[in-house]
C-alpha positions as a Python dict, from the first residue, in 0.01 Angstrom:
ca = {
    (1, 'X'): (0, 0, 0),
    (2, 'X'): (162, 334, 96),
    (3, 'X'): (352, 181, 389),
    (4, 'X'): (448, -42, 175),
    (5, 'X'): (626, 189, -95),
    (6, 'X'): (705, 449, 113),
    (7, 'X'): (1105, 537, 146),
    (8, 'X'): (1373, 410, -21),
    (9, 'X'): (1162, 37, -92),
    (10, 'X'): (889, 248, -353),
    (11, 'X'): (1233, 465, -532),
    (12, 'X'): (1374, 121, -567),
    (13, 'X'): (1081, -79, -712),
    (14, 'X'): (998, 172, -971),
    (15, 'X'): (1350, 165, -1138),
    (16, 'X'): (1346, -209, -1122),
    (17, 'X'): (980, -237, -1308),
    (18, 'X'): (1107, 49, -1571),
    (19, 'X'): (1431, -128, -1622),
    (20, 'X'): (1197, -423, -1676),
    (21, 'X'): (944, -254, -1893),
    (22, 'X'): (1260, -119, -2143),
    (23, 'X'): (1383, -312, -2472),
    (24, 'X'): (1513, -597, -2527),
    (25, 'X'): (1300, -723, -2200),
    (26, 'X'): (911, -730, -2374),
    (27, 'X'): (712, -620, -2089),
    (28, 'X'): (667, -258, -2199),
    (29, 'X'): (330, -260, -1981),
    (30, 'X'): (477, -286, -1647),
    (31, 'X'): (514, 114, -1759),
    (32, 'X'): (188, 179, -1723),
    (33, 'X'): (199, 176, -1384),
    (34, 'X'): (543, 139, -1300),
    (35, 'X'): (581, 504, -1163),
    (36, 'X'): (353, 378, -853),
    (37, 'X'): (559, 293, -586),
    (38, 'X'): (802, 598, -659),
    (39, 'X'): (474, 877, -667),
    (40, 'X'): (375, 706, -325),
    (41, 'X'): (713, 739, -204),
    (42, 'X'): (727, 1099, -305),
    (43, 'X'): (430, 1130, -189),
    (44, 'X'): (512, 1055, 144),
    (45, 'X'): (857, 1243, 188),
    (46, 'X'): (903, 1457, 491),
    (47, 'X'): (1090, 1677, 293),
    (48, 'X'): (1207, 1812, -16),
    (49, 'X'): (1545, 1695, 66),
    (50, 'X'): (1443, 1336, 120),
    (51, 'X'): (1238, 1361, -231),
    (52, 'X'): (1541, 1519, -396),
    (53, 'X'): (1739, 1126, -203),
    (54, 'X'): (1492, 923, -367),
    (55, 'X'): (1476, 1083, -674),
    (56, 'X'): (1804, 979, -732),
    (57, 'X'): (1776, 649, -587),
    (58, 'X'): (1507, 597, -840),
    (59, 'X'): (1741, 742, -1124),
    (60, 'X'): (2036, 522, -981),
    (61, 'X'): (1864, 233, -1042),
    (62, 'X'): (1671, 300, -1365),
    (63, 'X'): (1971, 418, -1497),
    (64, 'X'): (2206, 111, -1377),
    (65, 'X'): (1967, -85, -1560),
    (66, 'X'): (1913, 17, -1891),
    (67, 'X'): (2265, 222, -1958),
    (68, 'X'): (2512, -21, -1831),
    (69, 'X'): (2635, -137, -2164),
    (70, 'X'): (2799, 229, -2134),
    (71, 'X'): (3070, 53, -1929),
    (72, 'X'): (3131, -221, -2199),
    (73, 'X'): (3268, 5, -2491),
    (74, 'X'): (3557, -224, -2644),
    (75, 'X'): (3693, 43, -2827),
    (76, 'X'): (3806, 229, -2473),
    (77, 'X'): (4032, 160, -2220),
    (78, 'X'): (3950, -11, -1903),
    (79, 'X'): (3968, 328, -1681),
    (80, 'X'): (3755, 521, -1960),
    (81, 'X'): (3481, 283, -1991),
    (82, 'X'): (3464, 231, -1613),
    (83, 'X'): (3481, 626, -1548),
    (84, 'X'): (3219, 691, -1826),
    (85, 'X'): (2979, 410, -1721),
    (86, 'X'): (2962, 582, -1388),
    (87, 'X'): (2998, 957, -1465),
    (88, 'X'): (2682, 861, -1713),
    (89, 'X'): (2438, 723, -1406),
    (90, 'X'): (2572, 939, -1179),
    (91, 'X'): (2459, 1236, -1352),
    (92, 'X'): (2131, 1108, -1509),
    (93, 'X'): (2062, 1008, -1136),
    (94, 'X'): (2163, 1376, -987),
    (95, 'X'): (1953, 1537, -1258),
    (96, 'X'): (1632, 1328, -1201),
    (97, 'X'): (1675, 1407, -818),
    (98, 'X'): (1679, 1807, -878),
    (99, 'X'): (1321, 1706, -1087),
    (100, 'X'): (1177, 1537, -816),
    (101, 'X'): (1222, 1879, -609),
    (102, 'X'): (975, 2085, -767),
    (103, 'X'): (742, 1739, -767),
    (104, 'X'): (740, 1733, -401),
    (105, 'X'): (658, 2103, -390),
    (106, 'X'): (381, 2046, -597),
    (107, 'X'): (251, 1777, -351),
    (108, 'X'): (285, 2008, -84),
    (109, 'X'): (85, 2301, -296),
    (110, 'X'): (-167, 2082, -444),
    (111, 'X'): (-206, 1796, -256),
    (112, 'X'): (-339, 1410, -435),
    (113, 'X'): (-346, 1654, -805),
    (114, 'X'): (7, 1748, -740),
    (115, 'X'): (103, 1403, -949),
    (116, 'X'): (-36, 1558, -1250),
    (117, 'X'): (273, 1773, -1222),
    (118, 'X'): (508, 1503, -1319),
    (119, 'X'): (327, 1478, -1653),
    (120, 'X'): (530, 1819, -1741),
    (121, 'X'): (807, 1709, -1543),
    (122, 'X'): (924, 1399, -1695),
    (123, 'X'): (936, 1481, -2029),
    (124, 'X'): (1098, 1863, -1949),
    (125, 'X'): (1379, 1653, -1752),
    (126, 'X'): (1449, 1447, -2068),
    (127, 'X'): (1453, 1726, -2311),
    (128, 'X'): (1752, 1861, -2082),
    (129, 'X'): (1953, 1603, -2231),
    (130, 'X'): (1890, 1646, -2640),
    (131, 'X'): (2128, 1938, -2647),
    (132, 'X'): (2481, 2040, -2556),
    (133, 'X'): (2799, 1853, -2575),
    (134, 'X'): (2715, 1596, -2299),
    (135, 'X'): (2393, 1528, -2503),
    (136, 'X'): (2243, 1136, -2458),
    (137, 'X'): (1871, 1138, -2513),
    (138, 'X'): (1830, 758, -2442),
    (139, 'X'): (1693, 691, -2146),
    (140, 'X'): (1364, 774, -2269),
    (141, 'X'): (1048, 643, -2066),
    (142, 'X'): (883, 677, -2453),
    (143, 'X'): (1138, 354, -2488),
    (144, 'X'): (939, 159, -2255),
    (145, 'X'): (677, 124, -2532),
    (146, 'X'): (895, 131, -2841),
    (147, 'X'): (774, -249, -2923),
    (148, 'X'): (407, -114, -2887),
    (149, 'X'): (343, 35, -3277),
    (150, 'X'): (0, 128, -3201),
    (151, 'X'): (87, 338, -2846),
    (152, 'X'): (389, 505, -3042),
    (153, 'X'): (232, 666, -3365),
    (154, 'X'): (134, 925, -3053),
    (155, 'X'): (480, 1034, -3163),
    (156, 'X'): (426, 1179, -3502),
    (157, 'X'): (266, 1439, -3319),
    (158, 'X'): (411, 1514, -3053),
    (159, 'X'): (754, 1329, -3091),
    (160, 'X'): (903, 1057, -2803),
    (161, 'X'): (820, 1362, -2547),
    (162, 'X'): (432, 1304, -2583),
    (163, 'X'): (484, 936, -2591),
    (164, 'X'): (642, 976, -2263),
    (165, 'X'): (390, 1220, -2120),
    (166, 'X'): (123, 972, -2194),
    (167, 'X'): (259, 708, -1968),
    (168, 'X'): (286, 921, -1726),
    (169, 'X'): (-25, 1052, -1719),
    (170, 'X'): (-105, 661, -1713),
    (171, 'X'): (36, 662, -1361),
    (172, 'X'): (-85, 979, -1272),
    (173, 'X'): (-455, 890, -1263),
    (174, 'X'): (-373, 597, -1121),
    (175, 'X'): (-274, 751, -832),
    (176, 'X'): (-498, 1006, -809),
    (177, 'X'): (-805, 818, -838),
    (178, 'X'): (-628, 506, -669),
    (179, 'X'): (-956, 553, -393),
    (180, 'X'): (-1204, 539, -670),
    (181, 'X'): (-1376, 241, -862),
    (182, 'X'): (-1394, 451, -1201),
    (183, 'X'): (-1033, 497, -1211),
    (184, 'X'): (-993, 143, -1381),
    (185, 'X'): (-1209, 224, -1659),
    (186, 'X'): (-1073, 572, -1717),
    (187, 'X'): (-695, 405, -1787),
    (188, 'X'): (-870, 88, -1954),
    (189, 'X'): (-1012, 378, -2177),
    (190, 'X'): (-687, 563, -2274),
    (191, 'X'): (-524, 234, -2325),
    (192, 'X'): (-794, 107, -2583),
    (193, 'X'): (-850, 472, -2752),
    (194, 'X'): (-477, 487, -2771),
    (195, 'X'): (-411, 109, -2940),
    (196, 'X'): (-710, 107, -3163),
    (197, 'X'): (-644, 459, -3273),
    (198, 'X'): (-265, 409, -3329),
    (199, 'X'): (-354, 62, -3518),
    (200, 'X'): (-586, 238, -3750),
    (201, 'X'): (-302, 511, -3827),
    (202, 'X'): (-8, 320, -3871),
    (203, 'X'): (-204, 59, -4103),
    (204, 'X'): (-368, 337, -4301),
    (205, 'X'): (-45, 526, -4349),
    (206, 'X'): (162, 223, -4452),
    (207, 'X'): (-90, 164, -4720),
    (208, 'X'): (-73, 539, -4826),
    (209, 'X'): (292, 532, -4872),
    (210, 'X'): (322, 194, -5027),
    (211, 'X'): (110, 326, -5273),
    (212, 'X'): (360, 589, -5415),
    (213, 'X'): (688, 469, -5380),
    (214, 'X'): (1010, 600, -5403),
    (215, 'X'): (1281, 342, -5506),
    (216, 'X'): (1397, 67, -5412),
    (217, 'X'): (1683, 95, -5115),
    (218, 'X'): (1874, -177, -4947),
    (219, 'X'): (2137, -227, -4702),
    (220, 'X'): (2445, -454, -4605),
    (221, 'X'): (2561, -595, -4269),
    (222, 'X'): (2885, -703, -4265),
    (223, 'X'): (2914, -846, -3936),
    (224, 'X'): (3289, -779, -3932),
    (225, 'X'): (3446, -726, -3591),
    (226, 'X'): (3521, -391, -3508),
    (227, 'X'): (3861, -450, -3414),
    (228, 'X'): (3927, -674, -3721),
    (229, 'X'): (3796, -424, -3967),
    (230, 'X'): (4154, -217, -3892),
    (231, 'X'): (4382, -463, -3776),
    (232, 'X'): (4270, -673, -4096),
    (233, 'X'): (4300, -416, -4366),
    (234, 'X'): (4095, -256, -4637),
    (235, 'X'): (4057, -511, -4861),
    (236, 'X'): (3940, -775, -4597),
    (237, 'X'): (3589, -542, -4475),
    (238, 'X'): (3576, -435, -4884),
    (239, 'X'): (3580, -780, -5019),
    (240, 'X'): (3293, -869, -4776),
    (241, 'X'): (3062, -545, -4868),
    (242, 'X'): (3118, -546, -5227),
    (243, 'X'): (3018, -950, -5252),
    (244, 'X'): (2742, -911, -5068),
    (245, 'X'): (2597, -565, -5290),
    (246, 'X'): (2640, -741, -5557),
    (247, 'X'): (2511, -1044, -5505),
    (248, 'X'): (2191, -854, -5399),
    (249, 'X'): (2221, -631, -5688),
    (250, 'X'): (2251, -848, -5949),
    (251, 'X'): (1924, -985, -5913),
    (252, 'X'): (1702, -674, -5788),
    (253, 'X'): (1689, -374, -5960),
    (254, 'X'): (1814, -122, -5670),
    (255, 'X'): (1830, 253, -5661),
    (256, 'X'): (2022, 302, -5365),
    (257, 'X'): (2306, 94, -5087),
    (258, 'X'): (2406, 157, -4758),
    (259, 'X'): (2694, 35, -4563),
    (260, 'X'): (2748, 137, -4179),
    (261, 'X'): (2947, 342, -4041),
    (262, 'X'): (3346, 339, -4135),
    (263, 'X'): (3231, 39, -4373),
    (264, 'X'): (3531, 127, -4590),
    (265, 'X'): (3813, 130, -4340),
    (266, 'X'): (4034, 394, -4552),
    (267, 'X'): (4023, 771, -4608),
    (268, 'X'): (3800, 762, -4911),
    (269, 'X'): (3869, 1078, -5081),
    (270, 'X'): (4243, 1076, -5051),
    (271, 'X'): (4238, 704, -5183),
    (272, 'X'): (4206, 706, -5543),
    (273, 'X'): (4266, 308, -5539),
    (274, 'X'): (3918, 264, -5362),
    (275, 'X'): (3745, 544, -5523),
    (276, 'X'): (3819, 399, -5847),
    (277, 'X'): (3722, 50, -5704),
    (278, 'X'): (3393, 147, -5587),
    (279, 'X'): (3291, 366, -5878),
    (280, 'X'): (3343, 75, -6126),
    (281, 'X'): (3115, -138, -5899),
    (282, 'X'): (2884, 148, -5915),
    (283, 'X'): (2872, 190, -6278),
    (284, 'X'): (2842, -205, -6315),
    (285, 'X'): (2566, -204, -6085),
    (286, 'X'): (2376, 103, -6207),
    (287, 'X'): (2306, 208, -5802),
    (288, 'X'): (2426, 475, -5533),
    (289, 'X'): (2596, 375, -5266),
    (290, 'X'): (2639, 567, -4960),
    (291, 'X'): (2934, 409, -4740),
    (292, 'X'): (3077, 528, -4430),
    (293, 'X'): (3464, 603, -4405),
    (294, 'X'): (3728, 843, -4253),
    (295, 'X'): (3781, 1198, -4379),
    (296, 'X'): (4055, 1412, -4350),
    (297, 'X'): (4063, 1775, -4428),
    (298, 'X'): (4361, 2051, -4427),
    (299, 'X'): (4296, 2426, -4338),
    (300, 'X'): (4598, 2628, -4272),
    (301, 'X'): (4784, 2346, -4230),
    (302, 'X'): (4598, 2208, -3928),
    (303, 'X'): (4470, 1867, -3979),
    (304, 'X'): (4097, 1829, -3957),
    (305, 'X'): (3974, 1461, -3929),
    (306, 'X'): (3574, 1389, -3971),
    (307, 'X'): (3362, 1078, -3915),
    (308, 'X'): (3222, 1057, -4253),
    (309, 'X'): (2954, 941, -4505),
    (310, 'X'): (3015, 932, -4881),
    (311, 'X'): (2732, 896, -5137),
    (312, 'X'): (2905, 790, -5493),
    (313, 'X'): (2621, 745, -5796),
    (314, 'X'): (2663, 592, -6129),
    (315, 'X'): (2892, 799, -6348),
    (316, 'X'): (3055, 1001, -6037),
    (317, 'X'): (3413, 991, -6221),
    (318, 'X'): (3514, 947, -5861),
    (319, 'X'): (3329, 1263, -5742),
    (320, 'X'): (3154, 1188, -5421),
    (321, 'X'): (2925, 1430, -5190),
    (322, 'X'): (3035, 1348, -4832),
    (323, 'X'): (2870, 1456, -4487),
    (324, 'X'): (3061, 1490, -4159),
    (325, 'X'): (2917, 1369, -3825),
    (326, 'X'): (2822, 1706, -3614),
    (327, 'X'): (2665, 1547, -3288),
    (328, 'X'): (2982, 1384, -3200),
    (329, 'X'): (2965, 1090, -2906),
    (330, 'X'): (3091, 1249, -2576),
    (331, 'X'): (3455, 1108, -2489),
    (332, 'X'): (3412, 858, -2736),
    (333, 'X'): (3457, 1049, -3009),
    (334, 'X'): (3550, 1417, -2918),
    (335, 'X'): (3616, 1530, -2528),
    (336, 'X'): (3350, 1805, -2449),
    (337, 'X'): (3393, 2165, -2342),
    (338, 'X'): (3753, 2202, -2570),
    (339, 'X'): (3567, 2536, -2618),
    (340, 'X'): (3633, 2651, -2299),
    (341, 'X'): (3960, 2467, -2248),
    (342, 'X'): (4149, 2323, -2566),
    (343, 'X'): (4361, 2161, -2424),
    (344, 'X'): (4134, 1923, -2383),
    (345, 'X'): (4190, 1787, -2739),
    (346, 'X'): (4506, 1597, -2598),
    (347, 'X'): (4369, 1393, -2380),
    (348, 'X'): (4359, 1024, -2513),
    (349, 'X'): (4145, 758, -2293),
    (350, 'X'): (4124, 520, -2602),
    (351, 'X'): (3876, 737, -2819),
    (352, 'X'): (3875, 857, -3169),
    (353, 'X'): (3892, 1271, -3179),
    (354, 'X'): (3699, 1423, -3394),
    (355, 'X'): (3585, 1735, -3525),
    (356, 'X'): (3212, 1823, -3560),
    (357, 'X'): (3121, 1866, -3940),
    (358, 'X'): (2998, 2231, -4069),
    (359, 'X'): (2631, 2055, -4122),
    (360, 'X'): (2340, 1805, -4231),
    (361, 'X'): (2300, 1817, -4553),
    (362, 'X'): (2059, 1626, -4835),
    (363, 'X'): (2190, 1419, -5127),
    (364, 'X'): (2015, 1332, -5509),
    (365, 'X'): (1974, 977, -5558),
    (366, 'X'): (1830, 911, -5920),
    (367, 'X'): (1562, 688, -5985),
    (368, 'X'): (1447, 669, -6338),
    (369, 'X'): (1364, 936, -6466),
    (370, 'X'): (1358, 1162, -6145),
    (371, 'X'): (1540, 1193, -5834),
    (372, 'X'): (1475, 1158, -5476),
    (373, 'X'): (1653, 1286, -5136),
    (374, 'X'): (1796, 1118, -4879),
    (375, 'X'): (2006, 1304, -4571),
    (376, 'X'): (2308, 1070, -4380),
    (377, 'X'): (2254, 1042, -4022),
    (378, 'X'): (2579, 928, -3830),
    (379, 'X'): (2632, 709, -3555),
    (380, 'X'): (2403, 788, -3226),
    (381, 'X'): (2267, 1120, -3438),
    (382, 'X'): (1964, 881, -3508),
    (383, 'X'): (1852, 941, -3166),
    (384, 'X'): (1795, 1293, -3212),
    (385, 'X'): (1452, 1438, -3281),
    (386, 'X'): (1587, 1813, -3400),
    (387, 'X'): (1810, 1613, -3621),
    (388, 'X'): (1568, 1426, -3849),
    (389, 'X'): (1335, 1705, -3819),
    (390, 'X'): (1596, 1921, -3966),
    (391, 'X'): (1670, 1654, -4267),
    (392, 'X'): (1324, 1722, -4325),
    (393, 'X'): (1322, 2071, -4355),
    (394, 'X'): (1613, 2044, -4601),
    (395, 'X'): (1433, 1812, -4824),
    (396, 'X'): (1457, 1473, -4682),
    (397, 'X'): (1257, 1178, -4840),
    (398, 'X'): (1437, 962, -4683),
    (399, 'X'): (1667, 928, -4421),
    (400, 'X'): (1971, 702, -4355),
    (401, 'X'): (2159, 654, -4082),
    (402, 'X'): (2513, 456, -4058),
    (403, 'X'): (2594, 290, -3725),
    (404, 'X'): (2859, 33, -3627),
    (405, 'X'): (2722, -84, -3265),
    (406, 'X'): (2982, -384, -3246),
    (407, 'X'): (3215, -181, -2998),
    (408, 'X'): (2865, -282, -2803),
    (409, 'X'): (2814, -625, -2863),
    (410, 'X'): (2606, -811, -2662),
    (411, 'X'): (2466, -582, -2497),
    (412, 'X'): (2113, -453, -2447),
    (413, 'X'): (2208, -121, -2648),
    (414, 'X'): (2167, -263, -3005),
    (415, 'X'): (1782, -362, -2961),
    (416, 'X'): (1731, 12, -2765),
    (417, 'X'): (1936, 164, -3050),
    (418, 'X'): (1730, 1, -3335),
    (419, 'X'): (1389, 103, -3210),
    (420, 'X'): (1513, 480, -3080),
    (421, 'X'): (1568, 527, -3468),
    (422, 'X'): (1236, 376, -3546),
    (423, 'X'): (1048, 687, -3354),
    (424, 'X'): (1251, 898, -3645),
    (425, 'X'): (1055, 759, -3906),
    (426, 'X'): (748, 792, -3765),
    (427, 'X'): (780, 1139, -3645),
    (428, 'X'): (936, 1255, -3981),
    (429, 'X'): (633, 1037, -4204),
    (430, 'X'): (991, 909, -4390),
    (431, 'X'): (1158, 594, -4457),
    (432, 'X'): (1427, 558, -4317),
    (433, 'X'): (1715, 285, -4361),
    (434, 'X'): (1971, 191, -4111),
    (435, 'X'): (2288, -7, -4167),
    (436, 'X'): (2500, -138, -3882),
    (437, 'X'): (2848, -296, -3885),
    (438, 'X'): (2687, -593, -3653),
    (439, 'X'): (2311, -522, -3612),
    (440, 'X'): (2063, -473, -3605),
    (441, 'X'): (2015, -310, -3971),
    (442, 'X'): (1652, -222, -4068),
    (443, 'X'): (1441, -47, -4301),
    (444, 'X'): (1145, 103, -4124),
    (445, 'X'): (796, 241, -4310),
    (446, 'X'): (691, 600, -4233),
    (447, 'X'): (450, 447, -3990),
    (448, 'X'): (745, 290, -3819),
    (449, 'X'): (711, -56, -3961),
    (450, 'X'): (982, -276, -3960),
    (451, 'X'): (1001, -397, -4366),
    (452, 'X'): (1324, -527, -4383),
    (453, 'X'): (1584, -667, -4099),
    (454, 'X'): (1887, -827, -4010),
    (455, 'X'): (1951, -933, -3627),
    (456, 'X'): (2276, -926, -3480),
    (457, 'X'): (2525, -1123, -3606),
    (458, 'X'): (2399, -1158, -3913),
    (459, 'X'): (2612, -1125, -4255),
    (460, 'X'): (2353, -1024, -4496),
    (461, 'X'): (2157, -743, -4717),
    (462, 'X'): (1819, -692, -4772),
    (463, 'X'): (1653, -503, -4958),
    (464, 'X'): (1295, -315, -4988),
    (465, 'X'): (1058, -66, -5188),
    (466, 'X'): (1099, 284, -5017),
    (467, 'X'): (712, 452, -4955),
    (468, 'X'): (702, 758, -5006),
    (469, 'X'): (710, 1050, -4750),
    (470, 'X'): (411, 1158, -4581),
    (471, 'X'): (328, 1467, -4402),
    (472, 'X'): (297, 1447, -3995),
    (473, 'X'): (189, 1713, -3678),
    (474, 'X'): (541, 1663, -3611),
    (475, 'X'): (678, 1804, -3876),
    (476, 'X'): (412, 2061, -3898),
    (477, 'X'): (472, 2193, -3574),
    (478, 'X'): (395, 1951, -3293),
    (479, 'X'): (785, 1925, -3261),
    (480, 'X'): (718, 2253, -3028),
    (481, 'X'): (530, 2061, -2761),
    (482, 'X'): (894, 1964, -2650),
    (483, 'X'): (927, 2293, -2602),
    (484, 'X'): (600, 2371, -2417),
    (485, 'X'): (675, 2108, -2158),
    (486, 'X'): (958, 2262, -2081),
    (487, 'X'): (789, 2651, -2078),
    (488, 'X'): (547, 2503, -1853),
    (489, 'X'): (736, 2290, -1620),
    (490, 'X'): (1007, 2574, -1569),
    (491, 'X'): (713, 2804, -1501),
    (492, 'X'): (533, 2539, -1206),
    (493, 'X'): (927, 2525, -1083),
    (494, 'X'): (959, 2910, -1044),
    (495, 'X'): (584, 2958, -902),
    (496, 'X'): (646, 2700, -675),
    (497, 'X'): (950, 2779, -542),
    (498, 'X'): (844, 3160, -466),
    (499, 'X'): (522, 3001, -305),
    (500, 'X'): (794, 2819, -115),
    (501, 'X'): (940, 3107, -32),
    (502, 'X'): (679, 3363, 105),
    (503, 'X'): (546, 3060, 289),
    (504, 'X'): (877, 3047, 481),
    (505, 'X'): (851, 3429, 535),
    (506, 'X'): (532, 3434, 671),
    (507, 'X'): (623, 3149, 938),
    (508, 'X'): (929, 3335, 1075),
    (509, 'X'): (696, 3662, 1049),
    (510, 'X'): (409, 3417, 1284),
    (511, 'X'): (704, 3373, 1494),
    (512, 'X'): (862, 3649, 1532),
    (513, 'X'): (492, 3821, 1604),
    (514, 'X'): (449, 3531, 1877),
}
């Protein structure tokens, strides 16, 4: 076994069975030991520069695998799709190299219970990438068991990071007590206390919620073509969305509607045409609507343009509370670092450029006789933990995020995107309802279940009752354990290295005493 996944042949096979074990592929188990061949290749590494080498082969090819579709943005040229696609592995595949350093040290240091050091490793090495301006939290091992309800209500305590500490720790004592019989029953164990406890949670809390609900909220999919939705005009995408709310609305009573991202194709508060439009539908209707559209501000005469959501209730006049995007996509929709260099603002490889908006924000959405609050997510902002946590802190009851992941069509990113957002929900305890352009749209249960849906290419709404919000770890302050992997693993990093280091010393002092 460890000649046989030793070198390059063990970095390999682990990215191919992770790429394997990640959405929309359903063999999310091939996780739970997946790590294997790349901890026995580590393992046996004659150096920490050859662990560093297949560290990054291993990232390479993980990485090839589930971000590809980052090359296959239609709404970028051909060089900025190609140069993004590679610049995107390249660097997730660098990054996971420099973690496999401090890894191999711990081999050296600790010997067979130096794998237990990747279970502080892994998930410290993803929260690198949930901040900053080159921010892209996907690649989550967590999303390796995203289909797995039971296995992920681990998150609404300790958010995705946990999830992904527990599969490593899977691996872990699989390798550690690979030369002992009671191994197998240890993991059989975790993977049985895990299910049946996760099970019993996310059934429990669905009933809890359901029990006190909220409104009713739906959504509508337009399935309009991305390039269409411009090149087609206003009143082509409009006609489409306000049909299908209404045909939904006249027969349900509805509290709330969401349309994706730039749904209405037009600068919505400096059109009064299609303000006026979509408040009479409003009033007729008796819901809110929360649409996404294209906002442009003035300040001192420099033009500010947003990526916007607008929420417009019955008996607005017009008036409409509006939230601009603030985690903007990397080169797709603002080129990084323009603090450092602004002249970077110029540069145009096909993308929109925005500006980051001042910050998240909560809306009232009546419902009878009282209110409830739900807070606009934008675009890839679903993906972020701090994000939805934040909502939360502001009020949240429910959360809503706008998407339009038809410059992506086809690809394997709109089934990863969909079930990234459902880890939201469950770590928040809220409802949350997402409405793409081209799919998938869903409305997911605090507990992460999937109530309502629309697959890609559908044209369609649907609709469901809202539970109401429930109270998790998360939210109460597991959302530091992110932060204590990261404490600890930078702590093992520095100990090691100076270990490293006085080692090194004390063999040229040997030698020099020789």
């Amino acid at each position: 076994m460890r000649k046989r996944f030793s070198g390059a042949t063990g970095a390999i096979a682990s990215g191919i069975l992770l790429v394997l074990a990640t959405p929309p592929i359903p063999l999310g188990f091939l996780a739970w030991l997946g790590l294997l061949p790349f901890m026995f290749s580590i393992e046996r590494a004659d150096s920490v520069k050859k662990a560093f080498q297949l560290g990054m082969l291993f990232g390479l090819v993980y990485h090839l695998g589930v971000v590809y579709w980052v090359a296959m943005n239609t709404g970028a040229d051909m060089t900025a799709r190609i140069l993004s696609g590679i610049g995107t592995v390249a660097i997730l595949s660098i990054w996971f190299g420099i973690v496999s350093i401090p890894y191999k040290l711990a081999l050296n240091r600790f010997g067979n219970a130096g794998h237990f050091a990747l279970i502080l490793l892994y998930p410290a090495q993803e929260l690198f990438w949930a901040y900053g301006e080159l921010a892209f939290p996907w690649a989550l091992l967590a999303l390796t068991q995203a289909e797995y309800l039971p296995i992920i209500q681990l998150a609404s305590v300790g958010g995705t990071y946990l999830v992904t500490a527990w599969v490593v720790a899977v691996n872990a004592i699989a390798m550690v007590g690979r030369e002992k019989r009671r191994t197998g029953f240890v993991i059989i164990a975790l993977l049985v206390l895990t299910w049946g406890g996760g099970a019993l949670r996310s059934s429990a809390l669905l009933r809890s919620t359901l029990s006190r609900p909220l409104g009713t909220v739906g959504l509508v999919q337009g399935n309009i073509d991305p390039e269409d939705k411009w090149e087609l005009g206003a009143k082509y995408s409009m006609d489409i969305y306000q049909s299908l709310t209404k045909s939904m609305a006249e027969n349900n009573q509805l509290d709330l509607v969401v349309w994706p991202e730039t749904a209405s194709p037009v600068r919505l508060k400096n059109s009064r045409y299609w303000r006026t439009v979509l408040q009479d539908m409003v009033d007729s209707l008796n819901i809110s609507l929360a649409t996404g559209a294209s906002h442009r501000e003035y300040r001192d005469g420099v033009k500010i343009p947003y990526n916007a959501s607008f929420l417009i209730k019955p008996g607005g006049k017009g008036v409409m509370d509006y939230y601009a995007k603030v985690h903007l996509v990397p080169f797709g929709e603002r080129v990084p670092f323009q603090w450092i260099y602004p002249g970077l603002g110029k540069l145009n490889l096909g993308q929109a450029e925005f500006k980051p908006g001042p910050g998240l924000t909560t809306w009232d959405v009546p419902h009878d006789s009282i209110t409830f609050k739900v807070s606009p997510l934008i675009c890839y902002e679903d993906i972020f933990s701090h994000l939805s946590y934040r909502s939360v802190k502001l009020g949240a009851d429910i959360l809503v995020n706008q998407t339009n992941d038809g410059w992506l069509h086809g690809t394997s990113e709109q089934r990863q995107h969909v079930l990234l957002a459902r880890f939201r929900s469950i770590e928040t305890g809220r409802t949350m309802v997402r409405a793409t352009n081209t799919g998938i749209s869903a409305i997911f249960a605090p507990s992460g279940h999937f109530l309502a849906e629309l697959p890609i290419g559908a044209r369609g709404a649907v609709y469901a009752i809202a539970p109401g919000p429930a109270m998790t770890a998360y939210v109460g302050g597991g959302w530091l354990i992110k932060y204590l992997f990261a404490a600890a693993a930078l702590g093992l990093w520095i100990a090691l290295g100076i270990g490293e280091l006085r080692e090194k010393r004390a063999r040229k002092q040997e030698e020099k005493d020789a």
